[in-house]
N, C-alpha and C positions, 0 to 999 in steps of 0.2 A: 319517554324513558322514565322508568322507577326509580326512587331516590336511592334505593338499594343499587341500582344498575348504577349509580353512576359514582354513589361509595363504593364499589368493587373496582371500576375504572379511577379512579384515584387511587384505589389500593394497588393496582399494579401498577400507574405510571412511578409512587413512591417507590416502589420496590425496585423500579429497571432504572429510574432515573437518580435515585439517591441510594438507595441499599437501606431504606425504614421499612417500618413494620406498619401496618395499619394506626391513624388519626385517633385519637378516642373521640367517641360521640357524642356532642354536646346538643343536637338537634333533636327536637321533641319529633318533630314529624317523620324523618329518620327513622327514630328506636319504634314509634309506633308503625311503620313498616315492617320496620324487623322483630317486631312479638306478633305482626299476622301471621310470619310466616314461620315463626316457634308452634303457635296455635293448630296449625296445619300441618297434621302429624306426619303426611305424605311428602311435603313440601322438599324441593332439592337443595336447599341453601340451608335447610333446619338445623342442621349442628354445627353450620357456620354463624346463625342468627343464636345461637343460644349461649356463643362461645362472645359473640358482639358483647349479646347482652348481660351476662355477669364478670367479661372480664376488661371489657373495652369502653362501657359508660361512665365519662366525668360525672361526677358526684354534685353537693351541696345543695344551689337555685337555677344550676340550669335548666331548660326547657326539659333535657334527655329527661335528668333526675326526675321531675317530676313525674313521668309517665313511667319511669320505671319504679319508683317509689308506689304508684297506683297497682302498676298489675300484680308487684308482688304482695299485694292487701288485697286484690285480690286471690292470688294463691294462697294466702293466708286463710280467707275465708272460704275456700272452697268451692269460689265461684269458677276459678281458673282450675286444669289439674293436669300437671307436669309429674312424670317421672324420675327427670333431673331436679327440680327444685322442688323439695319436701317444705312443708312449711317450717319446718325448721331453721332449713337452709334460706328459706327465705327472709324468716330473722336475722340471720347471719349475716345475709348482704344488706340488709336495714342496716344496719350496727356498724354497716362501715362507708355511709354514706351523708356522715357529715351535718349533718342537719336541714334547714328547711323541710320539702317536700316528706322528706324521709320522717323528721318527725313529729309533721303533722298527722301522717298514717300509725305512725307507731302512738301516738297523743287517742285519735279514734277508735283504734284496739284496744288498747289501756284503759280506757275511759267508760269502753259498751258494758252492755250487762253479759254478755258472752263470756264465762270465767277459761273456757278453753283458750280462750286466747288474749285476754287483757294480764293475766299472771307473766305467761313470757315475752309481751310487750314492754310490761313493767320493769322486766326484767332488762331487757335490753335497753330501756329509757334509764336505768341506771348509770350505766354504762357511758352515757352523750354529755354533752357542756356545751353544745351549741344553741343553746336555746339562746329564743328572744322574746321583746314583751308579751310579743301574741300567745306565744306556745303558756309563757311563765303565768301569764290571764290565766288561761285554762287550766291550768292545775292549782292556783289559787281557788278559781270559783268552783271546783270540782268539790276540792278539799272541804270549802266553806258550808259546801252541800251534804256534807257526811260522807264521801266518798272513800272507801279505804284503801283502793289502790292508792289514789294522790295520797294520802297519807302516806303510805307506805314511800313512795317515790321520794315525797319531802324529807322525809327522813333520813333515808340514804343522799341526797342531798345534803342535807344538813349535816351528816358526819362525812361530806365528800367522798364517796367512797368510790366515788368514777376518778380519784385521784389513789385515794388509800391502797385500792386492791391492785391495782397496778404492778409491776415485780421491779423490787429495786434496780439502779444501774450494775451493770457486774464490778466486780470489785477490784479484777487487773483484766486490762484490756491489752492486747497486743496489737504493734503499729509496725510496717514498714514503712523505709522513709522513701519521700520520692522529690529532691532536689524541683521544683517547677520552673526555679529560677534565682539568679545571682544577683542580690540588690533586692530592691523593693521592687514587688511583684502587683502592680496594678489592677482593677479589676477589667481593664481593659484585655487583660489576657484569658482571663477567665471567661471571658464574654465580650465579645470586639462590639466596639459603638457600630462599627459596620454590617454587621448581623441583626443588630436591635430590631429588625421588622418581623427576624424568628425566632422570637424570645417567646410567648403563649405555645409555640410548637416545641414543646420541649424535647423530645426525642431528635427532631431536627438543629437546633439549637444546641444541643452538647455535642452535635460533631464541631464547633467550634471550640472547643475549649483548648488555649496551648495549641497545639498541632495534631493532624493523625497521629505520628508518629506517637507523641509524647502520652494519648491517649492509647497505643497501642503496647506503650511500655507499662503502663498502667496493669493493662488486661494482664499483662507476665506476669508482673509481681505478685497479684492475686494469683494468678495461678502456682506457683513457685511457693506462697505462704497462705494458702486456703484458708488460715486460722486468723490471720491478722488483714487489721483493719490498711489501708493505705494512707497515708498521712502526705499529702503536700506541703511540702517547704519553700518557704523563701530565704534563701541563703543568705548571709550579710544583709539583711534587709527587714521587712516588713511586709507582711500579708496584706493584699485589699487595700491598697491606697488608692483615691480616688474616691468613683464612686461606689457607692452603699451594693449596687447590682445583686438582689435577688437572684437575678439569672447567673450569675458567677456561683453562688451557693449552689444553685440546683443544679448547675452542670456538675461540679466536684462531685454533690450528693448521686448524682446520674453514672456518674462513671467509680464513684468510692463508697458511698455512701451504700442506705439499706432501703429498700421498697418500703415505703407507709403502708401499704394494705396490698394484699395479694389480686384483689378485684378494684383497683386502678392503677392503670400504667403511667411509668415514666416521672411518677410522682415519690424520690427517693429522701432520704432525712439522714440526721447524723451522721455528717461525714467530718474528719478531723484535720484540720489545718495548723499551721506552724510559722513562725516563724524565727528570727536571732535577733527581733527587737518585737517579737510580740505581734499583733495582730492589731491592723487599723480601726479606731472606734465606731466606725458604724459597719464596719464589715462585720466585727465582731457581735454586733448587734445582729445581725442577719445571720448568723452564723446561731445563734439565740432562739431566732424563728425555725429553723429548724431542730431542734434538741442536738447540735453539732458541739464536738468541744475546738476549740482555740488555744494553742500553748503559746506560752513565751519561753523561747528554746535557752535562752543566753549562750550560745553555745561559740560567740564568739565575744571578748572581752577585753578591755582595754589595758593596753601592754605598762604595765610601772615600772620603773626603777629601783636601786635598793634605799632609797628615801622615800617610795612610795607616789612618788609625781607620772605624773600621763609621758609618757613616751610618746614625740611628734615625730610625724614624717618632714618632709622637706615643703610639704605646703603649710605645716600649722597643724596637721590634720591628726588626731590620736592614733595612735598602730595599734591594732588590732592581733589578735593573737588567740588561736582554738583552743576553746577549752576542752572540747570534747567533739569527734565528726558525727554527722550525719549524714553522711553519701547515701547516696541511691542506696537500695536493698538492706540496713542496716534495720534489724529487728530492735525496738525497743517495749519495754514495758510499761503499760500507764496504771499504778497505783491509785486508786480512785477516794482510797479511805485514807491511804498515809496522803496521799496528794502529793506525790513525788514520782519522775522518769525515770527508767532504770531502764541499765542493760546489763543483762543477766541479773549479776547481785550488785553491780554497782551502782551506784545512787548517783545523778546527775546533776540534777537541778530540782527545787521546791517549782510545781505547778498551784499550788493552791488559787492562785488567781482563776484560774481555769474552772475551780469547783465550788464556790462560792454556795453557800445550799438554793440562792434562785438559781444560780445557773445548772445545778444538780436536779432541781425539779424541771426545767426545761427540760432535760434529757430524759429524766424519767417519765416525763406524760408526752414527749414526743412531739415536743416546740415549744415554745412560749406562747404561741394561742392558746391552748388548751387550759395553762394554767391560767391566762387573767380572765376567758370566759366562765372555768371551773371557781377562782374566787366569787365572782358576781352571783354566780348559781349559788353557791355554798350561803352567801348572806342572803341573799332571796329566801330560802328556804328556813334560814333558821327565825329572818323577821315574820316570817308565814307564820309557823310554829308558835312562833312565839318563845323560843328557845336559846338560848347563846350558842353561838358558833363553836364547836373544839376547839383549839390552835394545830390545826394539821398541817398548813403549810408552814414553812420558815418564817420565823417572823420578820416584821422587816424593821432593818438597821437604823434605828430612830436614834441619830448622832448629837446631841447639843453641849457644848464645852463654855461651861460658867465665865463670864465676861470675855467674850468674844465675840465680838460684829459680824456682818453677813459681809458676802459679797454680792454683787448684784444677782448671778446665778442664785446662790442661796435666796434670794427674798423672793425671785420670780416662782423657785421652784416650792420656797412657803405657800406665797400668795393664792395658788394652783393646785395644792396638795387634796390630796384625796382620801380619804379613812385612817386621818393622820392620830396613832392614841398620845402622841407625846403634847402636855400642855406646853412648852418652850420652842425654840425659835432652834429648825432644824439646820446642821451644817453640813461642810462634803464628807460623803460615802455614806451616808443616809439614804436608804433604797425607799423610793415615795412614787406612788400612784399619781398621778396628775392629770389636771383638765389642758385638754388641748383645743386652745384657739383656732388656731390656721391650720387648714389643711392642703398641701398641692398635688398634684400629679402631674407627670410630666407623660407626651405622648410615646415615648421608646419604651416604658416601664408601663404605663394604663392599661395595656391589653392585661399584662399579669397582673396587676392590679383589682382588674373588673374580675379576672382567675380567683382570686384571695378573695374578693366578695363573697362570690357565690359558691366557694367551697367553704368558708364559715356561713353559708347561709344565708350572710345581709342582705337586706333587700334596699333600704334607705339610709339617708346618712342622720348621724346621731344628731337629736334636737341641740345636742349642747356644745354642737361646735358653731365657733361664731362667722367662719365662712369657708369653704373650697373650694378651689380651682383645676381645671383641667385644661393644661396647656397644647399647646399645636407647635410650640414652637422646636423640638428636635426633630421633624420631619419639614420643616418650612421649605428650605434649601429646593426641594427638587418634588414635585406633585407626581411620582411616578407611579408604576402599577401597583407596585408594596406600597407606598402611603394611601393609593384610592381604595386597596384593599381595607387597610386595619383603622385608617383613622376616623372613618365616617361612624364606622363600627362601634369604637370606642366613645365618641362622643355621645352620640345616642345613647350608649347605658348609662355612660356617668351623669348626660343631661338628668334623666329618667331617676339615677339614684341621690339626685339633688345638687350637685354639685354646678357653678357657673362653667360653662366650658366656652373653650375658644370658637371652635364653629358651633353653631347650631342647627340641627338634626332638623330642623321646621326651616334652613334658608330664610328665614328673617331678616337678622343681622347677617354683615361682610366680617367673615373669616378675620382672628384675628392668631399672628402667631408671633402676639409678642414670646418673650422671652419668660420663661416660667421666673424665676427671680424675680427678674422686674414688677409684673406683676402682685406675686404675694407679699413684696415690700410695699406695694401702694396701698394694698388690701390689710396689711399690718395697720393698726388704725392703736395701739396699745405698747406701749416701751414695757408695760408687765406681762406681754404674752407669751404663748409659747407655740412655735409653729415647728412642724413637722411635714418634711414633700420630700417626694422619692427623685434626690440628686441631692450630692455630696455639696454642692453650690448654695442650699436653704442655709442662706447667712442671712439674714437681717439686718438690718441696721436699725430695724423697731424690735422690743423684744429680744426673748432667746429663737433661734430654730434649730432645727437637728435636722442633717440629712439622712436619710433613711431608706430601705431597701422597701419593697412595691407592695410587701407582705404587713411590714408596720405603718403605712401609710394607709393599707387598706383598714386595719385592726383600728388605727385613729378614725377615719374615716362612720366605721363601725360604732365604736365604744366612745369614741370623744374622750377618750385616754391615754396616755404612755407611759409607760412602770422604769425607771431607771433610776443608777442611782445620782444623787445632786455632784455633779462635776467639781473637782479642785479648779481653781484660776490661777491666770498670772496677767499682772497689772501689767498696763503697756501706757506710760507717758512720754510726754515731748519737749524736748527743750530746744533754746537757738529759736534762728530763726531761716526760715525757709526763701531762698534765692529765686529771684524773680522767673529764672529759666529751667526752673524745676519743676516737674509734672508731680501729684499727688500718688501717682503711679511710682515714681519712684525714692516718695517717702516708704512706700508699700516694699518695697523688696531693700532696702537700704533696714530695716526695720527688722528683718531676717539676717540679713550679715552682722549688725550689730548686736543681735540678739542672739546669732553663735559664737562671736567674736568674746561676747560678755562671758559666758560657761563654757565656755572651751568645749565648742563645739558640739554640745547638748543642746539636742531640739526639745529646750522645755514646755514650748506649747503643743507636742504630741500629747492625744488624750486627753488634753485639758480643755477650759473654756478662755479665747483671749479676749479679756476686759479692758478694752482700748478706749481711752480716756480721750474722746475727739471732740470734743468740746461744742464750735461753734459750725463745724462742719456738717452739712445739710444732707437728711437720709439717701439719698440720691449719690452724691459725692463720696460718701462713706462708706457706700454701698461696695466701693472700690477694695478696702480695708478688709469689712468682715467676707466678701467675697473669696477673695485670695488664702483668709487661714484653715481654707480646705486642704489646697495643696501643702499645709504646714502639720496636715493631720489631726489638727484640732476638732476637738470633740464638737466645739460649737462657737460662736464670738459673741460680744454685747459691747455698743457702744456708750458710751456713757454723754449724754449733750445737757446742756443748760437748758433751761425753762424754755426760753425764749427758743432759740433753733428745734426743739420738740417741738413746740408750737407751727410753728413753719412746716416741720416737716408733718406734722401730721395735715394741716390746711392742705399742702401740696397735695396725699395722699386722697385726701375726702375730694378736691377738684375731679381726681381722674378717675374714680369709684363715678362720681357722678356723669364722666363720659361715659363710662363704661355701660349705666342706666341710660343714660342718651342712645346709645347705639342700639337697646333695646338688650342690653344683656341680662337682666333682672329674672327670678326667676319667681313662680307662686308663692315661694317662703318670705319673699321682700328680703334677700339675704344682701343685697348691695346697699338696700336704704339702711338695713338692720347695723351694718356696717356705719356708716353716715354717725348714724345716730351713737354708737357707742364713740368714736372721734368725738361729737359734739361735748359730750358727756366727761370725755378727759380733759379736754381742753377748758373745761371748764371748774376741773378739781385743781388741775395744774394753776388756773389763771387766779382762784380761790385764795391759793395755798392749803388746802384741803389733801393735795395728795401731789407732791411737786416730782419733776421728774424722775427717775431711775435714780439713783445713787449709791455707792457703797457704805457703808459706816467706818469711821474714820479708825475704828478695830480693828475691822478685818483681818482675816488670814490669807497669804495666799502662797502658793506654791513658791513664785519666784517673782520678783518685779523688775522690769525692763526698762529701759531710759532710754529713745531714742532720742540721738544729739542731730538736730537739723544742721545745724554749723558743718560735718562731718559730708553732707550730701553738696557734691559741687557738679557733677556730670552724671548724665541719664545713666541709667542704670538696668541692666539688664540678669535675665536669669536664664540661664545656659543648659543645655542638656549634656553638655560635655560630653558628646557623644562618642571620643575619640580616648577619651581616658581609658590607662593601661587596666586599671581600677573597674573591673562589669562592674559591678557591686556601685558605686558611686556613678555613674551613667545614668540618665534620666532621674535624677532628685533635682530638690530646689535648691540644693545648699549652695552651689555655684551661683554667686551674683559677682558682675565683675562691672566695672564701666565702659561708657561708650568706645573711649580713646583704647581700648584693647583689641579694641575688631578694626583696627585704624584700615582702610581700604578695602575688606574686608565686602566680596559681593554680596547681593541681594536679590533672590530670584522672585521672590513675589513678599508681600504685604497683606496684613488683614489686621484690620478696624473693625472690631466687634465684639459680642459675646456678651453675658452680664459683666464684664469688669468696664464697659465705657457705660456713660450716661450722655444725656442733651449736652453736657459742656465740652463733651469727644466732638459729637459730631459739628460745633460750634468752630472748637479749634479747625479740623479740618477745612471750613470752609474759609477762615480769616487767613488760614496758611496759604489757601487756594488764590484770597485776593491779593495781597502780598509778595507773593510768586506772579501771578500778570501786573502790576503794579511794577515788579522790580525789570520781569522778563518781557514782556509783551505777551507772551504766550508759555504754554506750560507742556513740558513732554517728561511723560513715565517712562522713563528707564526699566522698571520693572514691574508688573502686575499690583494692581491696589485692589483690593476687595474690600468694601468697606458695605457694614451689614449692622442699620440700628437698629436699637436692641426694641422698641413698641413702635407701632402705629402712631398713636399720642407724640412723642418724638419729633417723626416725621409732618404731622398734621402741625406742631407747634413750629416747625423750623420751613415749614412753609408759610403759612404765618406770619414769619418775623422775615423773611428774604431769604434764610441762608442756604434754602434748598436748589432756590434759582440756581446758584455757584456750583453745585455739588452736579446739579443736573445737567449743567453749561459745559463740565469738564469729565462727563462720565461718559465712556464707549460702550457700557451699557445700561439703562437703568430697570429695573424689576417692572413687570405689568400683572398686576393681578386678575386680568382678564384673561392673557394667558402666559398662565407661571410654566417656569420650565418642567419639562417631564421628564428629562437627562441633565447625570450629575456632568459637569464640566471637568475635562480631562486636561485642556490645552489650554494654556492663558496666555492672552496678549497683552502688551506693555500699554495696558489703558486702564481709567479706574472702571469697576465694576458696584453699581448702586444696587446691592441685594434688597430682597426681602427681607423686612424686619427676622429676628429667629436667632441661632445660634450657630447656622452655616459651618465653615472650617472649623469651629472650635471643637464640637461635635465628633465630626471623621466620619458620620455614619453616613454621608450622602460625598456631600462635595470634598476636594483633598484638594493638596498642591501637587503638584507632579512631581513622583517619585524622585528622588536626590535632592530636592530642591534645599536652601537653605532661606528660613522663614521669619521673619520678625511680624510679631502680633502681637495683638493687647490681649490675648487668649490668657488662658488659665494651664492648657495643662504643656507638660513637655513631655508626657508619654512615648516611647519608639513606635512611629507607625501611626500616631494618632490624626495630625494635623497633614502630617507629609510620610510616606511610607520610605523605604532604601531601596536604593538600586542593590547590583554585583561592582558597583566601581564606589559608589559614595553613599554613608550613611544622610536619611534628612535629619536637616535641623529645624527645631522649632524653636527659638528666641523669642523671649517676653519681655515686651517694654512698652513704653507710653505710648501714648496717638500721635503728638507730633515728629517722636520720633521715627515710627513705623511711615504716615504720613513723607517727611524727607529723605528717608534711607530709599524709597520708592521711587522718587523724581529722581535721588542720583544714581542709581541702582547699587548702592553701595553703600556701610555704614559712612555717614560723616563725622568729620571732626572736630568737636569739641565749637570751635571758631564756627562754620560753619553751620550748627547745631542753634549756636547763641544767636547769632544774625540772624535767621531763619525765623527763630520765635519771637524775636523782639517788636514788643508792641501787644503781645495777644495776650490776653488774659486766662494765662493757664489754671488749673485748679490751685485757688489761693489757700491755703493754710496757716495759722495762729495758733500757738498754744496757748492757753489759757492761765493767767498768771496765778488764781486761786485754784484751790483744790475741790474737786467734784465727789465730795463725800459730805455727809451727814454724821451728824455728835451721837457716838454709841452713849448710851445710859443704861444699863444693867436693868436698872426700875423699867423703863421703858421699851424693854427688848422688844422686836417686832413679833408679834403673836401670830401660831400657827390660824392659818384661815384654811379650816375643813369646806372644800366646796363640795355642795352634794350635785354627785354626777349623775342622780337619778331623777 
């Protein structure tokens, strides 16, 4: 059977079994089936193979791309001669295929002595920004040759003008509204963790967006306002909380948004999203990647008195009151030059945030790829020349205010800056280029991932990144057809495009699926770094990280760059002192209530970075900390430690790099020793005093400063979906923390121990709970379901090791064989403990779940509806978030315990210890002595 025969039989089972359209072709061998049969003028499938091929082949470094990039150089030249593609039109589909193969062909016509055809090669290589070193050689040594094409090329380069000619944004754009949701609107709805295996099939993948329904309400609207764009809302809430989910953007873009190029499918951009507190920072980042805009609606706002004070409800809670509706179908106008919403003529709200001149250039080159490979090009060309640059783009916001300190953010994101012209020490909203250390990927997002490579072209990862990772662990859970389909897949290319990956594509090394977190905190080897991995969870506890959607993680990956601007902070100290039967978990949400208890109920760490002053707590432990200010919507976190526990934490960090060489993870580049070596290298400026740990200056600015009072924390503490509040709108947030003694009796249908929020000291506790419990009882019986799932391998190789695995193995009714892992997710749970696979299992939702209704205590991270535990027709699930020992006892009883109960139980174990540190973790600002911009050259 012919490959074409059996891309036809795919093409109808999609059609009868789903209701899609034809795959687009990423297979070389494929498309060169289907130009034999273009070729063949008699051929029966010829205007089906013709319609493949200029409207159905993925673009950039795919295998298609290149052999369609070939024939049409050949029909360029005459060697080929179609009816339907004039050479002209052949140009045409050149110019809109992104780079790589595409052009290196258009580089070879430009280049030849042939003037019939290197003039409108030239022409169309005006027009690109994907080049890379190879292609930018070649017109360098072209130029250098007397060449007056490349001239000509460098030139319009030089003046940008693949930016320039472009047509501005329109100047009022019209929006229908479309309510998506009441509260904060996750990206988990945009794009369910449960689908993540059809996320690269984009056409298939936007039927999950929201619901049919709510996508077919869609379709009316447009039809109903032909002229206006559709705008989804999140009522009372916030857009894209969660994670970063590229795939959330492009289903919106899929169903609202505008096709990118006429000859590739299903690849749509600019679509407009909303919200009544504005749009989550890294969605809104991804929202960026496509040229999309982001409002912040305020269209609801806090109700005052005639003295002008918060009007409370009956919880404490501010009342809220319409300033203005957005219902479904409400037309409004987006003024792009006043940068204000209007309906009709009346004026709504200042959007200015939304049009920023970077964010206005996104829109008008039709992403933010285009503009930071369009910079690179633009100075390329003018250092060629020998020329100065125009100033065509926006300039960037180079912020410094005379006797004022950094924050720790500010000096990471000095120390890392990139084509910085200000000689002084930058501070926040300063928009700065930077060099990116770390890079992750995680396996749910990889596939689109390795997508954004090769449709910018990339072929390798940037020499100037100091390590990346390609995790296994959001598919660990369950080895079924969909992970044996996509992740062998995936790792092969990323192996291949440099990056460490969890399995290996050569079977060498044993699979590994730790926990992507885990990981790039071991691999953080620098408290100056800055990492960047596609999941809302890249918190460090070395360094800054950002979470990021699949498209900027590929662009870092690429460029060894990320352009944003330097975040505000708010300081997070501790006082008191911490109670023997308190888990550091719930210093962690105790931290959140007293931190909206302080601003009346203002979540000042939305959008910001929290600078948590943890002193002597060890990166692993802490990891706890900047973990969880995902769910707080924080832009990003940074802990601040003493000499000494850096030290530690990075020793720790370099041991397990060196397992990870052990296990033969290493790759050509020596990127794991290269790693090693830069640790070496700190711990050695640190131990000097040459360059002592991360600190702020005792100047600083910051947003807001937070005090939590340890004294104040007396019973575990949990964080509630309140799933029953009259309030949709306040239903799955974090702001609900309540304590133990409120769920007094209070069942308990299943337990999970996991996720990046436990470390080695989780799975530690469990086991001394375990002895403790046979110690007290004879023998131990679960009342309710325990899943318990560490977070690496290393982990479990250490806790075997040291005994405590015996125990866990002793009392578990099942434990993980990696010989043969499950290939079905678990439906039904029995009252026994469950020893997963290392991974991210229930946290995830996209494999394993609770059973519908259930109500759940975990050390998870999120409370999303549907995420961990789905609803029935009789009972909404719950997912409750609290410590290990607590999740751990509520299990045995099947039932929250109380308080008494809770204390006995623990007594004796050495829960995470915390101290605040009695001096201050800053550095003496000196005016004289400002820290000086450090231009890294990214070339």
């Amino acid at each position: 059977m012919s490959l074409y025969t059996e891309y036809m039989d795919e093409i109808q089972n999609r059609k009868q079994e789903l209701g899609l359209n034809p795959k687009p072709i990423d297979s070389a061998d494929l498309l060169s089936e289907i130009i034999g049969q273009i070729k063949d003028t008699g051929h029966a499938h010829r205007e089906d193979s013709l319609n493949f091929f200029i409207y159905n082949t993925l673009p950039g470094t795919t295998s298609a791309a290149g052999v369609k990039a070939k024939f049409l150089k050949e029909i360029i030249l005459g060697e080929s001669v179609l009816e339907e593609i004039t050479s002209t039109f052949a140009f045409e589909l050149l110019s809109h295929m992104k780079g790589g193969p595409s052009i290196e062909v258009l580089l070879d016509l430009a280049l030849s002595d042939n003037a019939a055809v290197s003039a409108p090669a030239a022409d169309v290589l005006k027009t690109q920004v994907f080049l890379y070193e190879a292609d930018t050689e070649r017109l360098e040594v072209a130029f250098k040759a007397g060449n007056a094409i490349a001239k000509d090329i460098l030139e319009s380069y030089a003046q940008a003008e693949f930016f320039t000619k472009l047509p501005e944004i329109e100047e009022k754009i019209d929006v229908v509204t479309y309510i998506a949701g009441e509260g904060d609107i996750s990206t988990d709805l945009l794009s369910p963790g449960n689908q993540a295996h059809s996320r690269a099939d984009r056409e298939l993948h936007g039927k999950c967006m929201i619901t049919p329904e709510a996508q077919q309400e869609i379709v009316e609207l447009q039809k109903k306002h032909p002229n206006a764009k559709v705008m989804l809302i999140a009522e009372k809430g916030t857009m894209g909380v969660g994670s970063s989910r590229m795939s959330g953007v492009n289903n919106v873009a899929l169903w609202a948004g505008k096709q990118a190029s006429p000859y590739v499918p299903f690849i749509n951009i600019a679509p407009v999203v909303a919200g009544t507190n504005g749009i989550s920072p890294i969605f809104l980042t991804t929202v960026g990647v496509t040229g999309g805009i982001g409002l912040d609606l305020q269209n609801w706002v806090k109700k005052t008195d005639e003295n002008g004070n918060n009007v409370t409800d009956a919880n404490g809670d501010p009342v809220l009151e319409e300033a203005y509706s957005v219902a479904t179908g409400t037309v409004f106008t987006i003024d792009t030059k006043e940068k204000k919403l209007y309906n009709g003529d009346k004026e709504l709200v200042d959007v200015s945030s939304a049009f920023t001149p970077q964010k206005v250039e996104f829109m008008k080159a039709g992403g933010s790829y285009a503009v930071v490979f369009g910079k690179k090009l633009q100075t390329f060309a003018a250092e060629t020349l020998g020329v100065e640059a125009p100033a065509v783009y926006a300039a960037s916001k180079e912020i410094s205010h005379e006797n004022q300190g950094l924050t720790a953010v500010e000096k990471i994101f000095n120390n890392n800056s990139v084509g910085v012209a200000s000689e002084t020490a930058l501070h926040a909203g300063s928009d700065v280029r930077v060099k990116v250390n770390i890079v992750g990927s995680q396996d749910t997002t990889g596939p689109m991932t390795s997508q954004e490579l090769e449709a910018m072209a990339a072929s390798v990862i940037s020499p100037i990144v100091d390590g990346a990772y390609q995790s296994g662990c959001h598919t660990a859970s369950v080895w079924d057809s969909k992970a044996q389909a996509n992740i062998p897949k995936l790792m092969a290319f990323m192996n291949k495009f440099g990056l460490i990956t969890a399995r290996d594509p050569k079977g060498v090394y044993h699979s590994m699926t730790d926990v992507i977190h885990k990981v790039l905190n071991d691999i953080t080897i620098d408290d100056r770094a800055i990492i960047i991995g596609g999941d809302s969870h890249t918190r460090m506890s070395k360094g800054v990280a950002f979470g990021a959607d699949s498209g900027t993680v590929a662009l870092a990956l690429a460029t060894g760059e990320a352009a944003m601007p330097i975040p505000e902070s708010v300081k997070v100290t501790f006082k008191g002192s911490m109670k023997g039967h308190m888990d550091f978990r719930d210093v962690v949400h105790s931290t959140q209530a007293q931190m909206l208890k302080q601003f009346s109920g203002e979540n000042v760490f939305q959008g910001r970075v929290i600078e948590v002053h943890i002193g002597t707590l060890m990166a692993d432990q802490a990891f706890t900390f900047t973990d969880w200010t995902a769910e707080m919507k924080a832009k990003a976190s940074i802990c601040i430690s003493n000499d000494e526990t850096l030290i530690k934490s990075i020793e720790l960090a370099k041991s397990r790099i060196q397992i990870m060489i052990n296990k033969g993870m290493e790759n050509e580049a020596k990127t794991l020793q290269g790693l090693i070596d830069l640790a070496d290298k700190r711990i050695e400026e640190i131990n000097s005093g040459t360059n002592p740990a991360l600190a702020p200056d005792d100047a600083a600015k910051y947003y807001a400063e937070v005090v939590v009072d340890l004294d104040l924390i007396n019973e575990p503490m949990i964080a509630d979906p309140d799933v029953n509040n009259e309030d949709v709108s306040k239903r799955y947030t974090h702001d609900v923390i309540r304590p133990v003694s409120f769920y007094n009796d209070k069942p308990v249908d299943l337990g999970f121990v996991g996720s990046c929020m436990v470390h080695k000291g989780d799975m530690k506790i469990i086991a001394q709970m375990l002895r403790n419990l046979e110690a007290k009882n004879g023998a131990i019986t679960f009342n309710a379901p325990l899943v318990v799932a560490p977070p690496t391998y290393n982990i479990v190789d250490e806790l075997k090791a040291e005994g405590d695995w015996d125990i866990l193995a002793k009392y578990a009714g099942f434990e993980f064989d990696d010989e043969k892992p499950k290939t079905a997710a678990r439906t039904k749970y029995e009252n026994i403990m469950y020893l997963e696979r290392p991974g991210c299992n229930l946290c995830m939702g996209n494999q394993e779940k609770a059973e519908p209704g259930d109500t759940v205590i975990a050390t998870s991270t999120r409370l999303f509806q549907g995420r961990v535990v789905a609803d029935t027709s009789e009972k909404k699930g719950e997912s409750l978030l609290g410590s290990t020992p607590l999740v751990v006892l509520s299990t045995v009883l099947g039932r929250f315990p109380t308080i008494e109960e809770y204390t006995a139980a623990v007594d004796g174990i050495d829960l995470t210890a915390f101290t605040p540190l009695e001096e201050e973790l800053t550095t003496k600002f000196s005016a004289e002595k400002a820290v000086p911009v450090k231009v890294v050259d990214a070339n």
